[in-house]
C-alpha positions in Angstrom: 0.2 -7.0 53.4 3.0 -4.8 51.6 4.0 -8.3 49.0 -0.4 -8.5 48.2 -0.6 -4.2 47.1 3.0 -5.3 45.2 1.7 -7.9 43.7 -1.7 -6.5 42.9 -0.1 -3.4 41.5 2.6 -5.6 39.6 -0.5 -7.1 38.0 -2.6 -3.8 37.1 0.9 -2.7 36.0 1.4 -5.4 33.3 -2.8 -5.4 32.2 -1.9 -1.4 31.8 0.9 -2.8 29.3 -0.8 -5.6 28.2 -4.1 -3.9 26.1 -1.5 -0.5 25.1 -2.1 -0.1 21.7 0.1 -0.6 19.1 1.3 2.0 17.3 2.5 1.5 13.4 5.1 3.1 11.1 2.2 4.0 8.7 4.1 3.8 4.9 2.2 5.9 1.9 2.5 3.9 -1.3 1.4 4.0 -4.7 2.1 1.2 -7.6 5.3 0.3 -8.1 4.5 1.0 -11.4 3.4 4.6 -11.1 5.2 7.4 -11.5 3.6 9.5 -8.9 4.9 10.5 -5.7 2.3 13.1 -4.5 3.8 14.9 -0.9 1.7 13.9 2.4 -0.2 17.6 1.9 -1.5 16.1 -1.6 -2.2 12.4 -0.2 -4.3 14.0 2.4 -6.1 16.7 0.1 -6.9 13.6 -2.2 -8.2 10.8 1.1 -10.2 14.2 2.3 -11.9 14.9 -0.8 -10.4 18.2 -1.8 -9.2 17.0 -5.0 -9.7 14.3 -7.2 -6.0 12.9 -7.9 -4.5 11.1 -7.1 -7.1 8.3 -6.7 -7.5 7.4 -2.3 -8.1 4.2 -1.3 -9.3 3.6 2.5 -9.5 1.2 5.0 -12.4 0.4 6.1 -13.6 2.6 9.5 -13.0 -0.2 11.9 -9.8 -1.0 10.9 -7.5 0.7 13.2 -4.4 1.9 11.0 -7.8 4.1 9.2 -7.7 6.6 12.1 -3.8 6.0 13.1 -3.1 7.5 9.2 -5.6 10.3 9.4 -4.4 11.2 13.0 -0.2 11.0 12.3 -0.1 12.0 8.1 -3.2 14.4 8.0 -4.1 15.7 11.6 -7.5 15.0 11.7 -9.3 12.9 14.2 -11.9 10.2 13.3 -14.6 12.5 14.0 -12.6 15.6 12.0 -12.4 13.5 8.8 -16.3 11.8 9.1 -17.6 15.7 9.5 -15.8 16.5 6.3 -17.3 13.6 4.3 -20.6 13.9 6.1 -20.5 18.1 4.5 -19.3 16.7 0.9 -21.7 14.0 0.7 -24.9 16.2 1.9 -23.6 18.6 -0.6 -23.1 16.6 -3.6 -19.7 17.6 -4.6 -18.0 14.5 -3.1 -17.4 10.5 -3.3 -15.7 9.4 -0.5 -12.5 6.8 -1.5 -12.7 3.0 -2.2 -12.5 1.5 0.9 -10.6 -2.3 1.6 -10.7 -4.7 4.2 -7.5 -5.1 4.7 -3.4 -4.6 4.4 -3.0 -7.3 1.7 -6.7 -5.9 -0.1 -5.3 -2.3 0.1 -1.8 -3.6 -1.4 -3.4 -4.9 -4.3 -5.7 -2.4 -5.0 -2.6 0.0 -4.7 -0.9 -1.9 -7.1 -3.1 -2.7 -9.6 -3.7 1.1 -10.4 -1.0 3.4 -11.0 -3.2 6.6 -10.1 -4.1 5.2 -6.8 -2.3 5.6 -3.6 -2.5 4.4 -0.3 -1.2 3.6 3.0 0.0 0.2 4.7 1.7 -0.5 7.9 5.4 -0.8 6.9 5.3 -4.5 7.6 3.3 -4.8 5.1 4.9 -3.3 2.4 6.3 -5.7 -0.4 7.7 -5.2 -4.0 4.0 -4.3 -5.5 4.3 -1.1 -3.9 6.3 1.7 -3.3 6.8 3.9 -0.3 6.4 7.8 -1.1 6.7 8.8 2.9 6.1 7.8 6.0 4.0 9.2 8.8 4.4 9.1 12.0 
């Protein structure tokens, strides 16, 4: 009986380990063109619609590196961050950011405009960009 609860608990153990999420060294780039290099306080003000440069672009909402970089860089949950855009929108006084699909869409975008900035898992990072800090 004791090697069947070992077993069964060695097998909930490893499932537990199994769907963990992964957790990414979130890199904030711009072009590798631009001169900018905005501090994380900035980057956030800008993807939260306090100012208007430099120019945010997003992931899309069911990307998961979205909420990891909102969460680790500016301290705001999922929910935080859609009440904020929800009160700019209503109000008129805001446009929330471009929004890409993906790592290598939000790399290009990043790099094809030296106002923009960005964030990438650092895996993802390649000589079109450059990193301006890290959050994590």
């Amino acid at each position: 009986m004791k090697r069947v609860l070992s077993a069964a608990a060695s097998a909930v153990a490893f499932a537990a380990c199994a769907v963990a999420p992964a957790h990414a060294e979130i890199s904030i780039i711009v072009s590798a063109h631009s001169s900018l290099a905005p501090p994380v306080t900035q980057v956030c003000q800008a993807f939260l619609g306090k100012i208007k440069s430099p120019t945010p672009i997003n992931l899309t909402e069911k990307n998961p590196l979205r909420d990891e970089f909102f969460a680790k860089a500016c301290k705001k949950d999922p929910v935080q961050v859609q009440a904020m855009w929800g009160k700019l929108i209503f109000t008129g006084t805001g446009t929330p950011p471009a929004e890409v699909d993906s790592g290598a869409a939000m790399r290009k975008a990043v790099a094809a405009d030296p106002n923009a900035v960005g964030y990438l898992d650092r895996k993802d990072v390649d000589a079109t960009v450059k990193v301006i800090a890290t959050a994590n």
